[in-house]
C-alpha angles and dihedrals in degrees: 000000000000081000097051088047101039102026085217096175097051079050092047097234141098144227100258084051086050095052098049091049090051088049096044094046084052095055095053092049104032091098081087090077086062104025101050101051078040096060099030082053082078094060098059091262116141107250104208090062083043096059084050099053094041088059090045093057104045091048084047101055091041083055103056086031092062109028095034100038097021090226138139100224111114114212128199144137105336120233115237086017084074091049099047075053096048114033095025110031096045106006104055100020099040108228115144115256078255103066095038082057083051082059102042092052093056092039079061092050090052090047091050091048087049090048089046099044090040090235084134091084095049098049089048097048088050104057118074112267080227092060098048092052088048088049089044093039084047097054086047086056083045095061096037089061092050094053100051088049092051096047083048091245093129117031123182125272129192097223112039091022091235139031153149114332115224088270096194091078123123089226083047088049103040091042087058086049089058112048085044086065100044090053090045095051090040093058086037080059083242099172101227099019093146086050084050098055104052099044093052082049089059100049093045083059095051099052089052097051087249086120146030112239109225103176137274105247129036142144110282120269123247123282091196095099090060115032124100080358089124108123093207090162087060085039090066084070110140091230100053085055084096091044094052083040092057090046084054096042092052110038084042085055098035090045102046089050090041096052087045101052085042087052102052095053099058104046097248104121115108124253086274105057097260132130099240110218086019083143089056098041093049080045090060094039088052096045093046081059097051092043089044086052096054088044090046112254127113124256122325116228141174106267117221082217089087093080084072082071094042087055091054087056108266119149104163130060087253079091089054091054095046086055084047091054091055092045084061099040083056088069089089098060105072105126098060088050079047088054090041108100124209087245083068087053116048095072078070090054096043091045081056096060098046085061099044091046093061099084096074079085084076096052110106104222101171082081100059095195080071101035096047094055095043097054086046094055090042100051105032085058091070104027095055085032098225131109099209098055085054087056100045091049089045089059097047098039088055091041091046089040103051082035095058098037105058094262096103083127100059087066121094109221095249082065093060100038084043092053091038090058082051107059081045094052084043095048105039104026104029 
């Protein structure tokens, strides 16, 4: 059956392969199951049905990824994603969590139309490879922001807006600890050294009376709180276009990479250098968003993660349902998601955002028409702390730059009409 289905021998690989690389991808994402209910908690969702959902969503996705694509690439609730949802969406703009799953289900439904119609390949091609590393490098320093505030690093100041957190504080302290071991395991090749750290954190809390220890297994909470909750009618709003536009814009961009890098390093691109079944793939990525939306988590997205299972050797999506398996197994586990603090989980986060913020490397500033767009993208995300508004401003500073200086005919059209849309998003509905 896992033949007929998998086709392994064609794949040179085997079951027992399959299983370890499904095993090994779970242990270096499985920090969703605590980050995201975590994080949606802030916006007044119930976390319990969070932590289901977010469960649900990841096994979903694993499962038409794999079945559907036959690829070992694990979805689930995407980091910085959660937290435009979160913090920007609801937070800052002040829409209920009902109405921003309303957003991210339609987001899913455009990215499902793109992936259908194959206008994917046409809107990637047409923004700057520089902008898409500034808006990826951004969400990172978004991240990162979120996480020193929540591990009390950075506190608010009247008069400089932010500074120095009381850093004699067991959560500063412990936080530090944490993000030191996951580095340290990371560089040692430690599968799950951001699990591990969060869940050492947590003990270490414990033991100090900074938390209540509530278990380890249960039956799972209910998802009732959560499911169907999403408001789509409010979600029409004209105002919250640029919002569904921005969960689009950044799950086409962070999957595509994503699928690529995956790709290359396991030896499944054509000889041409393409991802054979990429439509299906990006199918399966956008239906998992719009499933994970009517359960009550934020948007669904292909994890990088999943190199740690190409490394181990798997090269079919049995090794995505294997990572889809564990994500359900983990239902049972809701009380110890329930003991672990945001202070145990910001190293994650911040851990997120050293990784996100590499590809700057990659920027060429010698030429400052590429340099200046891409710092302004990359700054304005977390200072005015939404997604969205760095993107808006990426797209007209590049626009207003290579305008200005002579290279209008270095942009694509899509370029001009998209920053247009976006002076216009930034002038009648900010």
């Amino acid at each position: 059956m896992l033949e007929a289905l998998f086709r392994l021998k064609e794949h040179n690989t085997t079951a027992r392969r399959e299983l370890v690389a499904g095993f090994t991808t779970f242990l270096t994402m499985a920090y969703i199951i605590f980050v995201n209910p975590n994080m949606l908690a802030s916006a007044g969702m119930d976390q319990g049905a969070v932590f289901v959902a977010t469960c649900l969503a990841a096994a979903l996705g694993c499962f038409i990824m794999g079945f559907f694509a036959n690829y070992p690439i694990a979805l689930a609730p995407g980091m910085g994603l959660n937290a435009f949802f979160t913090y920007t969406v609801v937070g800052q703009l002040g829409y209920s969590w009902q109405v921003a799953l309303g957003a991210v289900f339609l987001s899913g439904c455009c990215f499902f139309l793109l992936s259908a119609f194959r206008i994917r390949e046409w809107i990637i091609h047409s923004i700057p490879h520089s902008l898409r590393v500034g808006i990826a490098a951004g969400i990172g320093l978004f991240l990162g922001f979120i996480a020193l505030k929540n591990a009390g690093f950075i506190a608010d100041n009247p008069a400089t807006f932010v500074t120095l957190g009381n850093v004699h504080a067991s959560s500063v302290l412990l936080a530090a600890m944490g993000f030191i071991m996951i580095i340290a395991l990371t560089h040692r090749q430690v599968p799950g050294a951001v699990m591990l750290s969060i869940l050492v954190i947590t003990l270490l809390s414990i033991i100090i009376g900074e938390t209540e220890y509530q278990g380890i297994v249960a039956l799972p909470p209910s998802i009732m709180p959560t499911l169907l909750e999403l408001n789509i009618r409010d979600a029409l709003d004209v105002g919250l276009l640029s919002i569904i536009f921005a969960f689009v814009f950044v799950d086409l961009f962070d999957t595509s990479g994503t699928l690529i890098a995956v790709a290359q390093k396991g030896e499944l691109l054509d000889e041409k250098g393409r991802l054979p079944r990429l439509g299906s793939a990006l199918m399966a990525d956008s239906s998992a968003t719009m499933a994970g939306a009517m359960l009550g988590t934020s948007t669904t997205t292909s994890y990088i993660e999943s190199i740690a299972g190409i490394s181990a050797g798997g090269r079919t999506g049995l090794t995505a349902v294997v990572v889809g398996v564990l994500f359900l197994a983990s239902l049972f586990f809701s009380p110890l998601v329930n003991t672990v603090p945001a202070y145990a989980t910001a190293p994650a986060l911040f851990f997120v955002a050293v990784l996100m913020t590499g590809g700057l490397a990659h920027i060429d500033w010698q030429d400052i028409t590429e340099a200046a767009p891409v710092t302004i993208a990359a700054l304005t995300m977390p200072l005015t702390f939404s997604i969205s508004n760095g993107i808006a401003l990426g797209f007209i500073s590049y626009a207003v730059v290579k305008l200005c200086s002579g290279h209008w005919r270095t942009m694509s059209p899509a370029m001009l009409v998209l920053s247009g849309l976006f002076v216009i998003k930034l002038v009648l509905f900010n």
